[in-house]
C-alpha positions in Angstrom: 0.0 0.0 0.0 1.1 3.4 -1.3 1.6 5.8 2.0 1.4 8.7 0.7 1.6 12.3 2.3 0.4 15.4 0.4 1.7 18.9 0.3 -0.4 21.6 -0.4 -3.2 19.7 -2.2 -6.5 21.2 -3.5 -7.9 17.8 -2.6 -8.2 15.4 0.8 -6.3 12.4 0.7 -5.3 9.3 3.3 -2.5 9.1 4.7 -1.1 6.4 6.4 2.4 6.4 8.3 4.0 3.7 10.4 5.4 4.3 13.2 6.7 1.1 15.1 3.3 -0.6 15.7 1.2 2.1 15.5 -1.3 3.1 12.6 -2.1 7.3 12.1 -4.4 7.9 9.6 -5.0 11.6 8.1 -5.2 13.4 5.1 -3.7 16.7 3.8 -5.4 19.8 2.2 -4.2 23.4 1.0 -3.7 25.9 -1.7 -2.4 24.6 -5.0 0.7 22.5 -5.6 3.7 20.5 -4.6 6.4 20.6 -4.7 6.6 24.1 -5.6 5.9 24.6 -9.4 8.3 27.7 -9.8 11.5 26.7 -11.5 14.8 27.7 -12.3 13.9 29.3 -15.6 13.6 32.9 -16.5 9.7 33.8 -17.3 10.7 36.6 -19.8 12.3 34.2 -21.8 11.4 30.7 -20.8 14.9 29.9 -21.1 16.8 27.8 -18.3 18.7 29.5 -15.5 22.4 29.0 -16.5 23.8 26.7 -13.6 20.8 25.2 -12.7 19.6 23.9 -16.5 22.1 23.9 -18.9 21.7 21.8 -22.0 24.2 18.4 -22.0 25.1 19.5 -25.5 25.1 22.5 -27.5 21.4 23.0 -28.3 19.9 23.2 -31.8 18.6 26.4 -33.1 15.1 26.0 -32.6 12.6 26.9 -35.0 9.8 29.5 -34.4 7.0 26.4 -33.9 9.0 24.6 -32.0 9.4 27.9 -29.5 5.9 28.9 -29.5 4.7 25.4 -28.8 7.0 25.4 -25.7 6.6 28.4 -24.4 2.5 27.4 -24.6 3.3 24.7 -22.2 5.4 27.3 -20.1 2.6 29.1 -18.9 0.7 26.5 -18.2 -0.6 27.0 -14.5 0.4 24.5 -11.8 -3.1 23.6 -11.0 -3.5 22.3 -14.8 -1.3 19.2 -14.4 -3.8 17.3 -16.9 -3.2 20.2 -19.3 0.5 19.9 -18.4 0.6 16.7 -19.3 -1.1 16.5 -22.3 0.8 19.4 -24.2 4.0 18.2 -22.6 3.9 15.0 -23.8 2.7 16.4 -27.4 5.7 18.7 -27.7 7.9 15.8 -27.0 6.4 13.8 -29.5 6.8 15.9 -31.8 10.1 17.6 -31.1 12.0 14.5 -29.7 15.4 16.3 -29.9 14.4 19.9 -28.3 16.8 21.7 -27.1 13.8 21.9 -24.4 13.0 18.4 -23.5 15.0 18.5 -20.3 13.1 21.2 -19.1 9.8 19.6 -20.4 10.6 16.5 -18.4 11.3 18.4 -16.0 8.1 19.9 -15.5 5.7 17.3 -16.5 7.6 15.1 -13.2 6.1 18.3 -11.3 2.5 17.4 -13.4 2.6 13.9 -12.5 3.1 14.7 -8.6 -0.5 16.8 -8.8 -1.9 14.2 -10.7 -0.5 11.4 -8.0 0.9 9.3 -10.8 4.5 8.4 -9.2 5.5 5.8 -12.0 5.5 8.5 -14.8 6.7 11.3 -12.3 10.1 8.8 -11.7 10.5 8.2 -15.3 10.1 11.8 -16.5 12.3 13.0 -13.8 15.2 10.3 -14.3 15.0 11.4 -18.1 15.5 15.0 -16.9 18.7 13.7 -15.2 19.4 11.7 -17.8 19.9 15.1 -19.7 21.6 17.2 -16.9 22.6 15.8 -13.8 22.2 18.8 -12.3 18.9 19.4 -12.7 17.4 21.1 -9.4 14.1 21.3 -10.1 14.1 17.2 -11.1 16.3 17.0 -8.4 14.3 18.6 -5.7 11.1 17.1 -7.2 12.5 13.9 -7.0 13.9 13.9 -3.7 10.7 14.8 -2.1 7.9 12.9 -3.8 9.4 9.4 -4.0 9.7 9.3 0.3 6.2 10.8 0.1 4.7 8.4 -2.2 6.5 5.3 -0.5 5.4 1.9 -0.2 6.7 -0.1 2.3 5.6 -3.7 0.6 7.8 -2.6 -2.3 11.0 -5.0 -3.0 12.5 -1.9 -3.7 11.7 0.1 -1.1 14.9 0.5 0.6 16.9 1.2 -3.1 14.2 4.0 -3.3 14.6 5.3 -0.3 18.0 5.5 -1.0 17.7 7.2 -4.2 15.5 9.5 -2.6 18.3 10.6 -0.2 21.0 10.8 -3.6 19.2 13.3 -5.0 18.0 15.2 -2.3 21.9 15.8 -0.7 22.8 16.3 -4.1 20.4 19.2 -4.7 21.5 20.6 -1.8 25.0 20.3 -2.8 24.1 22.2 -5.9 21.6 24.6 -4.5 23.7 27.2 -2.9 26.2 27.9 -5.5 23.9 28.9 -8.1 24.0 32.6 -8.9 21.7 34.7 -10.1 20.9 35.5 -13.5 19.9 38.3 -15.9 15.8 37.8 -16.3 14.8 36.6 -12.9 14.7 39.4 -9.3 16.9 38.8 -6.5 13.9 38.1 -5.0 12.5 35.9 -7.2 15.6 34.1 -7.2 15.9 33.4 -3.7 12.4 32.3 -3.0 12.6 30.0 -5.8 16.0 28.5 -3.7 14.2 28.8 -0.5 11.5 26.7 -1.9 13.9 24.4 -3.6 16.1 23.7 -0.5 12.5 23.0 1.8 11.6 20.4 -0.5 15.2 18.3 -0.6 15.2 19.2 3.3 11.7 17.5 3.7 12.6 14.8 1.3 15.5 14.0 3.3 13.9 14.3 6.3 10.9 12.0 5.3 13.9 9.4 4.3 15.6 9.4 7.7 11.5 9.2 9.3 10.7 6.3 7.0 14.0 4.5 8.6 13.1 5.4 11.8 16.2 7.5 12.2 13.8 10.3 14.6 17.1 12.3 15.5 18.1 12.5 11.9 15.6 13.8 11.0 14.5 16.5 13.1 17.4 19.1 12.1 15.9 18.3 8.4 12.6 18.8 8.7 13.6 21.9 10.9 15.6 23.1 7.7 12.5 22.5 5.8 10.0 24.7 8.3 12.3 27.5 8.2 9.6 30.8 7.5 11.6 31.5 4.2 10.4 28.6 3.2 6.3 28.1 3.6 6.5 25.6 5.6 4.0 23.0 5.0 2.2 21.4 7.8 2.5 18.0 6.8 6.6 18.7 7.8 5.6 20.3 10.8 3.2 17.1 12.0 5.9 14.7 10.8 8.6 16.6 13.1 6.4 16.5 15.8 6.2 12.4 15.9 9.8 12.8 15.3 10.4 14.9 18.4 7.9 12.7 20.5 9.8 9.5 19.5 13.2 11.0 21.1 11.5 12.2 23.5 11.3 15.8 23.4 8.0 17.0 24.1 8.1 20.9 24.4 9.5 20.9 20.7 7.1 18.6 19.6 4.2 20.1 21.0 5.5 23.4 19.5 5.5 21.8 16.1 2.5 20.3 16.5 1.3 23.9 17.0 2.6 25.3 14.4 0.8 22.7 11.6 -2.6 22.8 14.0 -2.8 26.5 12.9 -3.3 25.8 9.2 -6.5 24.8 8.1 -7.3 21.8 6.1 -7.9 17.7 7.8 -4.7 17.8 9.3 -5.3 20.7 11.5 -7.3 18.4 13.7 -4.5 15.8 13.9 -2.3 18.3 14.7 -4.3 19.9 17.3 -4.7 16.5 19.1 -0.9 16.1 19.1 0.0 19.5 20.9 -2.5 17.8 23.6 -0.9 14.5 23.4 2.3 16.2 24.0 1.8 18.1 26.6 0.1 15.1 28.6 3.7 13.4 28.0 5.6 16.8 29.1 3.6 16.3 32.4 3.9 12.4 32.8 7.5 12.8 32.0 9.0 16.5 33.4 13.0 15.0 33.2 11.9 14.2 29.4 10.2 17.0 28.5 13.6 19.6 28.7 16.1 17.0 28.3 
């Protein structure tokens, strides 16, 4: 059985998550997409970022159909992933050798996410890599949604989880030495980072959660909550079992609190845990400020 955990989902979905012999069951709710459907491409141009796309080989001029037809897909919102999909898929088709495909596949890993379709979103994103190793954006989008979409009953569970954690301390390798560009704000520029590092931080977080590791992966999922970064509850409720596990439960009451204040199915969950917490904090004082 898939157990998978949502970010910032228009829908409700379950959620299951193991944790020794205990079952939680919940669901996740919010604004539009995950991981974050900004990318590391200039919007005035729809041209990659140098550093952060850059084409394997020197790229074919590309004719006038070929560049509409892409930059068509470009603007494509994030909460089209169907429409994504389909025009993504067409370009390739028809433009096999693009000097865009990496970028395409890139993107339509990100569509597959929203539309909860993990094969495609592995293969798409591998073929980005494929491409450019350095890929952030396949990277990052990688690194987060295979931990989130895992299945313990796989064979390959563990090889995924540990391709999960590859890409996610590689993007983080790569992440901070990018520079900025022409054709993208300072500002733009370092949200779009922000928002890149939260997701390999969570990924890599989720990874170390999955193993049971609890005091790996608190500092990650702390990375990941950072304000910067918009949190996501589903990090914050994930970091509170963490904390509880180790057991520390001021700080996992606190981050229980912060994901009971967003609004959506977890919010309940979340507020139950900040109670659960501090019933522990008062059963166990020498625990609860170790």
């Amino acid at each position: 059985m898939v157990q998978w955990l949502g970010k910032n989902r228009e829908w409700t979905m379950p959620c299951v998550m193991a944790l020794g012999t205990a079952l939680l069951a919940g669901g996740a709710t919010a604004a539009q997409q995950s991981p974050s459907a900004q990318k590391f491409v200039s919007p005035q141009t729809a041209q990659p970022v140098p550093g952060a796309h850059s084409p394997s080989q020197t790229a074919p001029k590309v004719e006038p159909a070929e560049d509409t037809a892409y930059k068509s897909f470009y603007d494509l919102q994030p909460n089209q992933p169907v429409e994504q999909i389909r025009q993504g898929e067409a370009y390739l088709m028809k433009y096999p050798n693009s000097s865009y495909r990496e970028l395409v596949y890139s993107r339509l890993a990100q569509a597959y996410v929203t539309n909860q379709d993990f094969r495609r979103m592995e293969e798409d994103g591998t073929k980005a890599l494929a491409l450019n190793p350095n890929d952030v954006d396949a990277l990052a989008t990688l690194a987060w949604a295979m931990p989130h979409s895992y299945n313990p009953d796989d064979p390959q569970a563990a090889a995924r989880l540990q391709k999960a954690q590859d890409y996610a301390q590689r993007a983080l390798q790569i992440l901070p030495t990018l520079t900025k560009p022409d054709g993208i704000s300072a500002e733009d520029f370092e949200h779009i980072r922000s928002e890149r590092l939260s997701e390999a931080h969570s990924g890599l977080g989720l990874v170390d959660f999955r193993r049971g590791q609890y005091a790996q992966a608190v500092p990650e999922f702390q990375q990941a909550t950072k304000p910067a970064n918009s949190p996501d509850p589903v990090d914050f409720f994930i970091l509170g079992i963490s904390l509880e596990q180790l057991p520390r439960y001021e700080e996992a009451a606190a981050a229980y609190d912060q994901c009971g204040k967003v609004p959506g199915t977890f919010q309940t969950r979340c507020q139950a845990g900040v109670l659960q917490a501090r019933k522990e904090m008062a059963a166990h004082p020498a625990a609860a400020n170790p």
